[in-house]
C-alpha positions as CSV (number, residue, x, y, z in Angstrom):
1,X,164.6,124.8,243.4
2,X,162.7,121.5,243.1
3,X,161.7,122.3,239.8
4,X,165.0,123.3,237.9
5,X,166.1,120.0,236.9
6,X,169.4,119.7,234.0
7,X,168.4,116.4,232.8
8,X,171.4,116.2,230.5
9,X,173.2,117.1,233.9
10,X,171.6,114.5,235.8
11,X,171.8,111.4,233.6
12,X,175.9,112.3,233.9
13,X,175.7,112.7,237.4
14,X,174.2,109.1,237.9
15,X,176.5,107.2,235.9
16,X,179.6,105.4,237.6
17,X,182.6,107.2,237.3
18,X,184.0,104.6,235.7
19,X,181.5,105.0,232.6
20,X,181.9,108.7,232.2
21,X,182.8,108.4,229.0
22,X,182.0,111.0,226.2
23,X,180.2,108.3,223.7
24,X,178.1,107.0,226.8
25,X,177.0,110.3,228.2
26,X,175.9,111.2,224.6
27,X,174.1,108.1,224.0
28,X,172.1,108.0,228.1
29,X,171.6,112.1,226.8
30,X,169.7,110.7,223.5
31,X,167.7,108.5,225.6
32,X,166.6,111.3,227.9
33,X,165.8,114.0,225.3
34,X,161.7,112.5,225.3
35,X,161.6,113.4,229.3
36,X,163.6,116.5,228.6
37,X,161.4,118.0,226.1
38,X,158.3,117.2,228.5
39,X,159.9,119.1,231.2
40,X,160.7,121.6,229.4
41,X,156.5,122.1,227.9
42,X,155.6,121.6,231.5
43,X,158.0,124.2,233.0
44,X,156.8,126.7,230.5
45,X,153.5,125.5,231.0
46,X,154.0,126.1,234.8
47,X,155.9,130.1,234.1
48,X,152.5,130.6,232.1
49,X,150.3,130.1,235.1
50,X,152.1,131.7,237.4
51,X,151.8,134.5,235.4
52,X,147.8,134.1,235.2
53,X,147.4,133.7,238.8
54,X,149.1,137.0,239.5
55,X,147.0,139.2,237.2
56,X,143.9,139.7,238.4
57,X,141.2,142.2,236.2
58,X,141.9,145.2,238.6
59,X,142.4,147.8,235.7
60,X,146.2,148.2,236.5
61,X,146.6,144.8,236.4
62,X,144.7,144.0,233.1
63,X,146.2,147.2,231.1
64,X,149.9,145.6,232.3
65,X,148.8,142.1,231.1
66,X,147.4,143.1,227.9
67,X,150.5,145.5,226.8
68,X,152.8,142.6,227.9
69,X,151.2,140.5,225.4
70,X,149.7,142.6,223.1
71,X,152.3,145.5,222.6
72,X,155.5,144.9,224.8
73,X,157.5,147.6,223.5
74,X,155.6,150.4,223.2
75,X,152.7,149.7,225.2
76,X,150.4,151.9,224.1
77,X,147.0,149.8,225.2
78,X,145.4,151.6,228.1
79,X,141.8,151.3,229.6
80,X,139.3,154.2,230.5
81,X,135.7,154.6,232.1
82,X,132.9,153.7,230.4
83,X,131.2,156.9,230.8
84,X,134.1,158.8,229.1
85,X,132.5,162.3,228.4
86,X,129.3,164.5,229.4
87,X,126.9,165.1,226.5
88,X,127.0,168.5,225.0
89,X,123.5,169.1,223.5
90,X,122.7,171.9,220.7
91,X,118.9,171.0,219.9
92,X,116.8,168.1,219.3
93,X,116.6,167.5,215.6
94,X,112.8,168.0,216.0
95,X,113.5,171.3,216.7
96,X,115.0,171.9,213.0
97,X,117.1,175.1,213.9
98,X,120.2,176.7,212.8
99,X,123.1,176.5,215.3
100,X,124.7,179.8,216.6
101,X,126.5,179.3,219.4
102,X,129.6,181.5,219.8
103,X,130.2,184.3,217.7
104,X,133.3,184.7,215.5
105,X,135.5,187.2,218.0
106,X,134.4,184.6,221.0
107,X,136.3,182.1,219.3
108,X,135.3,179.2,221.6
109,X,135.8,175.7,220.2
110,X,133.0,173.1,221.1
111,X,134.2,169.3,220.3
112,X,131.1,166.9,219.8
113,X,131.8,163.5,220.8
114,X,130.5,160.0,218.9
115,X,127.8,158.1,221.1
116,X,130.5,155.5,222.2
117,X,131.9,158.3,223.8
118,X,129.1,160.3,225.8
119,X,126.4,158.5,226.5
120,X,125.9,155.6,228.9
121,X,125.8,152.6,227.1
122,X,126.0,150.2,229.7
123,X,130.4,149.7,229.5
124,X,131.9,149.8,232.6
125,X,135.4,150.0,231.0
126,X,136.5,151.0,227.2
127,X,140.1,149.3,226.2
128,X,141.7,151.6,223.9
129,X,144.5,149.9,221.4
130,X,145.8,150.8,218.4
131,X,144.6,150.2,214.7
132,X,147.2,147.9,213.7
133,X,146.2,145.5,216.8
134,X,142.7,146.0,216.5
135,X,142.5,145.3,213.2
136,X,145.0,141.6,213.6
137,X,144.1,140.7,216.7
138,X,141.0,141.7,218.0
139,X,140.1,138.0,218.7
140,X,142.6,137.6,220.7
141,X,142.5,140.8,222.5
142,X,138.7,139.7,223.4
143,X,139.4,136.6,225.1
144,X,142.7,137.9,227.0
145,X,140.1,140.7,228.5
146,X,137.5,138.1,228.8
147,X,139.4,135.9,231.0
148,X,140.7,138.4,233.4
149,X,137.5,140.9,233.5
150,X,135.2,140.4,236.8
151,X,132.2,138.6,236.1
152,X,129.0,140.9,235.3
153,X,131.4,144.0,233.9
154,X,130.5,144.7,230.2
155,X,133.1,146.8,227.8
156,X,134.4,147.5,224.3
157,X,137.1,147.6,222.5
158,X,137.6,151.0,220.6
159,X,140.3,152.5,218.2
160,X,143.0,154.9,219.9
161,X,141.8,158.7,218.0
């Protein structure tokens, strides 16, 4: 392709034959090292926007991205809805009662969820990650999702239970 170039290769290649000596090549190699190491930012430059312009914030997508970066072998990042659970409600606190729900040969387990979790606070999406990358690189983890989200979508960043 166009943009695979051996500069080392090429700075041979244009010498006489004649010249093709191993002190010359060396030395026309030394004098092409500046251009080679440019090339070399740019075509990693270009690899990184390639990348960027094929991740889009389509959940799929944006999960894919963010374990790529964030946690590449054992990708445990994954993003939910933003209305993750229905409220269970007991009483009001006004009410001031004692809670019997079940009794003990019903056996019936009733898990109460945090606020985050229930009610609608507004979070199209939750990203769930993992204490240790929450806690070294949240920044980071905020501005990968902020450059892919779509524009107007709110969400948070919570701690995998």
């Amino acid at each position: 392709m166009w943009y695979k170039i051996d500069y080392n290769k090429l700075a041979a290649l244009y010498l006489p034959t004649f010249l093709r000596k191993e002190g010359l090549v060396a030395f026309l190699q030394a004098l092409i090292k500046p251009i080679d190491s440019l090339y070399y930012l740019w075509y990693n430059w270009r690899i990184e926007n390639i990348y960027k312009v094929e991740h889009t914030g389509q959940v799929c997508s944006l999960r894919g991205s963010l374990n790529d970066k964030f946690d590449p072998q054992q990708r445990r990042i994954y993003i939910g809805n933003g209305l993750e659970r229905e409220p269970f409600y007991i009483f009001t606190e006004a009410e001031n009662q004692e809670v019997w729900l079940y009794t003990e040969m019903e056996d019936d387990i009733i898990w109460l969820y945090t606020d985050d979790e229930t009610s609608d606070s507004g979070y199209d999406f939750i990203v769930w990650v993992p204490q240790e990358l929450y806690d070294t690189q949240i920044f980071g983890l905020r501005a990968h999702i902020e450059f892919y989200k779509t524009g107007g979508k709110h969400y948070t960043i919570l701690i995998i239970p």
